[in-house]
C-alpha positions in Angstrom: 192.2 -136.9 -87.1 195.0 -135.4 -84.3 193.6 -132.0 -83.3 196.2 -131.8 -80.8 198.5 -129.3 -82.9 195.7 -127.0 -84.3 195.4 -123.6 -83.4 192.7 -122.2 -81.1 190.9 -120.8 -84.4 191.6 -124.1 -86.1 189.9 -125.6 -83.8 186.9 -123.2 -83.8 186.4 -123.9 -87.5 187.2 -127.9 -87.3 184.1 -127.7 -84.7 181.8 -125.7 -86.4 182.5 -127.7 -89.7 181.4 -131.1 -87.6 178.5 -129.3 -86.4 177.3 -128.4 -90.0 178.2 -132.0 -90.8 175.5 -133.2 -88.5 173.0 -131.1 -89.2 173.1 -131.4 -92.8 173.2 -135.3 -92.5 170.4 -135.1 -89.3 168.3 -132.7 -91.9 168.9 -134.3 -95.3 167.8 -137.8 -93.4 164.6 -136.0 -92.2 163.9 -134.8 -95.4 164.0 -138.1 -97.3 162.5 -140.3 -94.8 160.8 -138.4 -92.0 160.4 -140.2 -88.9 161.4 -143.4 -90.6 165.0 -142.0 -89.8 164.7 -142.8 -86.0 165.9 -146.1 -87.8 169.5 -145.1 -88.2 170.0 -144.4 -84.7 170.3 -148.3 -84.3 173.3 -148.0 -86.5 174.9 -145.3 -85.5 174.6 -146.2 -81.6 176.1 -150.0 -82.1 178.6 -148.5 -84.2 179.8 -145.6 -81.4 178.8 -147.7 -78.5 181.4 -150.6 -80.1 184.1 -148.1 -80.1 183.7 -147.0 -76.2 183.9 -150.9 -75.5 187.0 -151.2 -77.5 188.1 -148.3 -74.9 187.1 -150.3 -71.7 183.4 -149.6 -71.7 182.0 -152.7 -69.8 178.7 -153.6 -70.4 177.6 -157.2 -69.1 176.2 -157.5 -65.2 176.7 -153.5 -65.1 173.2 -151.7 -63.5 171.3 -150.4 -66.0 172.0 -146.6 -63.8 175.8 -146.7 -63.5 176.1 -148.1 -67.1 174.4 -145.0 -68.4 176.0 -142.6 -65.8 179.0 -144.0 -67.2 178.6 -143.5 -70.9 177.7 -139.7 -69.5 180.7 -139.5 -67.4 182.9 -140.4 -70.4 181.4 -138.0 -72.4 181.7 -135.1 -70.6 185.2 -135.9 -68.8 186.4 -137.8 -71.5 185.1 -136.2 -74.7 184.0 -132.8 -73.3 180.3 -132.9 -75.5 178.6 -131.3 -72.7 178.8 -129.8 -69.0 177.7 -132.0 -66.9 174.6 -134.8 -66.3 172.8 -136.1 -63.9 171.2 -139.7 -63.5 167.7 -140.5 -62.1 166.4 -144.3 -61.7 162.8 -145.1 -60.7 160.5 -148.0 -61.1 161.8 -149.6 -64.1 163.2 -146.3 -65.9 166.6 -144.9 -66.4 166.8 -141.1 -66.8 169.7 -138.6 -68.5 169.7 -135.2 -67.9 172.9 -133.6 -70.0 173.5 -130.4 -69.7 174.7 -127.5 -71.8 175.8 -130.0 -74.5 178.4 -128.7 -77.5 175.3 -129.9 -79.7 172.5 -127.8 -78.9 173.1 -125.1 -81.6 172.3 -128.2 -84.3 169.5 -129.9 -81.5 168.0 -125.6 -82.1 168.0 -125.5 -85.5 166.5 -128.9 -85.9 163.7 -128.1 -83.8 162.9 -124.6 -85.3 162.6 -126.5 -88.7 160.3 -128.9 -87.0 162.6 -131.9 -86.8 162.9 -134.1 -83.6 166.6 -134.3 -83.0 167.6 -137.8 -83.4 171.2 -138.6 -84.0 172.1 -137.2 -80.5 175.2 -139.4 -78.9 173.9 -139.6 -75.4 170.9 -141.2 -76.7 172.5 -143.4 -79.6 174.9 -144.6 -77.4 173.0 -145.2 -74.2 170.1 -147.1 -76.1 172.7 -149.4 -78.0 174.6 -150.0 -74.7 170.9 -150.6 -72.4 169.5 -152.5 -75.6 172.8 -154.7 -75.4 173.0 -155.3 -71.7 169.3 -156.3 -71.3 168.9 -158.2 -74.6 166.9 -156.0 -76.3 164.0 -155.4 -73.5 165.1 -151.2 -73.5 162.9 -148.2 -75.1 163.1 -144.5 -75.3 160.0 -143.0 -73.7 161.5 -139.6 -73.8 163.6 -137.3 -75.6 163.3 -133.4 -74.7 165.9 -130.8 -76.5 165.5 -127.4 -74.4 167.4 -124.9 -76.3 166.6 -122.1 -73.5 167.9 -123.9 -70.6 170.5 -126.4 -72.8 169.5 -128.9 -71.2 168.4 -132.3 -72.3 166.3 -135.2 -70.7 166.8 -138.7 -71.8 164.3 -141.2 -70.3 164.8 -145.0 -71.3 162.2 -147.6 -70.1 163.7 -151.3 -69.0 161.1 -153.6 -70.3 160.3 -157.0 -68.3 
């Protein structure tokens, strides 16, 4: 959909109408299937993580840091979904800190029900494009929403 031509409150409402498009599908998911729905992140990260490569997203023979400081740095220059990020890489791990992401308000009410955010694009996206660059040998060892701060922190292992 071209947003270009919508109005500043057009655009207010298209936003918050995405936003409780995600929640309801990030809720309604948790409801029926509990953690079992960690499953569709699989999905939904190939799927988003395919579209970046059909913009020029390279992921063969990139290091695992850069190719996940470059996911971040298209979504915040590209996409604006959050502030900023930083990257930190140590022993084997890969590490995502977004901040003040256009997501927290769903990642807050999530949480205040009890539900583990899980259809976050940082993380979708970085696992598919880690999982596909090292065949598979990537987890998630952390995922912390901090509605106070808005701040985020992503940790993936690299498995040998």
């Amino acid at each position: 959909m071209d947003t270009s031509n919508m109005t500043e409150r057009q655009r207010r409402m298209w936003d918050q109408l995405v936003t409780i498009l995600l929640y309801g599908l990030e809720k309604g998911l948790w409801d029926m299937l509990g953690e079992a729905s960690f499953a569709v992140t699989n999905t939904v990260g190939r799927e988003m993580l395919r579209i970046m490569q059909d913009e020029g997203l390279q992921i063969q023979g990139e290091d695992p840091g850069e190719l996940v400081a470059e996911i971040g740095r298209r979504f915040v220059a590209d996409m604006a979904i959050a502030e900023s990020f930083d990257i930190e890489k140590e022993d084997g791990t890969v590490a995502l800190r977004v901040h003040n992401c256009l997501l927290m308000d769903v990642e807050k009410k999530l949480l205040d029900q009890g539900i583990q955010p899980f259809m976050c694009p940082f993380l979708n996206i970085a696992m598919a494009a880690l999982r596909e660059r090292t065949g598979g040998a990537t987890t998630i060892t952390q995922f912390d929403v901090n509605p106070e701060t808005h701040r985020c922190l992503l940790r993936f292992q690299l498995l040998d």
